[in-house]
N, C-alpha and C positions, 0 to 999 in steps of 0.2 A: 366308476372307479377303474382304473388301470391295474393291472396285475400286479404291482406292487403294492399297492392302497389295499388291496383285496388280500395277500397276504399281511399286511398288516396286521388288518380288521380279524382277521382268521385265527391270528396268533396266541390269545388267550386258549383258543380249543387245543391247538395243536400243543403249546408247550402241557397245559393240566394233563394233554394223554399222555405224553410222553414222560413227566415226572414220576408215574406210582413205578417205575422199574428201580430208581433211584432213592426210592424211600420203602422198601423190603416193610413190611408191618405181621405179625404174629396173628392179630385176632381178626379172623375175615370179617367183610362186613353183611354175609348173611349168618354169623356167629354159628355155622355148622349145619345149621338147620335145613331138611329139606322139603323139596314142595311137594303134595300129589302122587308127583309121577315116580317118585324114589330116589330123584338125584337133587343135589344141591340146589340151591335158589342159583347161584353164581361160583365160579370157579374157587379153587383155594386161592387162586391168586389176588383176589382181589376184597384187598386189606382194607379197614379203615383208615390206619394211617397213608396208606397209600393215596386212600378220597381223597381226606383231608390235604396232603399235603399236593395235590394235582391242580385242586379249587384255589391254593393259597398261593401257591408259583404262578399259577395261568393267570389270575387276577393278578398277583402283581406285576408280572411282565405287561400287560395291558395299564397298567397303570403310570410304570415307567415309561413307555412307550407314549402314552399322550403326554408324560411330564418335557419329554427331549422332541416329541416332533409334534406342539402343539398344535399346528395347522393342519392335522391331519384329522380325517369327521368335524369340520367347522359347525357341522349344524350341532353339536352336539358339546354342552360346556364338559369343565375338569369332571366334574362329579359326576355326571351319564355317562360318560367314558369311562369311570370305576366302575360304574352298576352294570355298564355294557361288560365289561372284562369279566365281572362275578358271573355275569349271566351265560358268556360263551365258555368259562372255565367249568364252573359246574354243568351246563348245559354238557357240558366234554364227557366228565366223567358221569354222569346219567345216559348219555347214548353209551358210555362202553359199558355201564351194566348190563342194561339191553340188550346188548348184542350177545354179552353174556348168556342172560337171561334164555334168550334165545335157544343159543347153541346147546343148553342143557335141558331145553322141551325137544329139540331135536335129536338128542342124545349123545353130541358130538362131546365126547371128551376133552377134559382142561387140556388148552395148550394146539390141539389140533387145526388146521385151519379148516376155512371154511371162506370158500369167495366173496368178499364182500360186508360179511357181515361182522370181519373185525376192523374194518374201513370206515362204512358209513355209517353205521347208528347215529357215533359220538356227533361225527361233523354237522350232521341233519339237525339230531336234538338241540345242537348248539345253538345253530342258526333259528331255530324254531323259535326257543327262549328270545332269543336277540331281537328275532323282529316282531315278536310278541308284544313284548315292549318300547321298541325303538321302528314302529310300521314304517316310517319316513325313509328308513335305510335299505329299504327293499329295491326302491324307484332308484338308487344312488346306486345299487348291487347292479342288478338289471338281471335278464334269464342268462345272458350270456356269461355273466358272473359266476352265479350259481353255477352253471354247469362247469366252470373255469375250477372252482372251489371244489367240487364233488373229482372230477378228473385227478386234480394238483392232489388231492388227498389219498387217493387209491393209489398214487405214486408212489409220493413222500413217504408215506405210510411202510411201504414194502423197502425201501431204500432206509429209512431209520432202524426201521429192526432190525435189518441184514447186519447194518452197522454194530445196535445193541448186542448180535447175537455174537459178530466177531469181537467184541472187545468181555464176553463173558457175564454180558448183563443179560441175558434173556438164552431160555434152556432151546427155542425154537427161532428159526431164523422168520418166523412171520407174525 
């Protein structure tokens, strides 16, 4: 795949992370609770409507997306390319649990950054999901892809928020 295929294919992850800023939700989704160690499972930020509606924009943009540029994954018919979208949209937002998850065994307070680990989870878990079920698209990615994908995200990523943070969506610019 060519870097444009490759964002394509990428673009169910990236929009479901990018959506929970856009949809504010009340009741977090580890409902207050915390683990062990004394601190939350996951951040207050991270609502269920927010899940919910990350999974539901990320799959549909992957669903529009093979409806207007059909030739795009030919190995793959209409309906593996929905199941593909579901898979890298929630795959999205399960690595940004994670990283969540993470950052609160390591004690790093909501909102704080931390290199990396609000970058990659999401992108990883996604792909994981994906080619769990769709092995064939691994040989079509290639290693150079992957690392193409892992790079382009640790970018994008710092550059979307900066933007979220100037226009008043997001309390931190990372």
């Amino acid at each position: 795949m060519d870097w444009l295929q490759l964002l394509a294919f990428i673009l169910p992850a990236y929009v479901s992370n990018g959506i929970p800023v856009l949809f504010p939700g009340r009741t977090p989704i580890d409902l207050g609770q915390k683990h062990d160690d004394g601190n939350r499972f996951f951040g207050p930020g991270k609502t269920i409507r927010g899940f919910i509606a990350g999974v539901l924009v990320g799959t549909l943009s992957g669903v529009l997306l093979a409806w207007i540029w059909p030739a795009f994954l030919p190995v793959l018919s209409f309906n593996e390319k929905a199941e593909l979208s579901f898979l890298l949209a929630f795959g999205a937002m399960a690595g940004d649990l994670l990283g969540s998850f993470l950052k609160r065994r390591l004690h790093v307070p909501p909102g704080a950054k931390i290199r990396f680990l609000d970058q990659i989870p999401f992108v990883v878990i996604a792909l994981q999901l994906a080619l769990l079920a769709f092995p064939q698209l691994a040989s079509a990615i290639g290693l150079w892809g992957f690392a193409f994908l892992i790079v382009f995200t640790v970018i994008i990523h710092r550059v979307v928020n900066f933007i979220a943070f100037k226009a008043g969506l997001k309390r931190v610019p990372w």
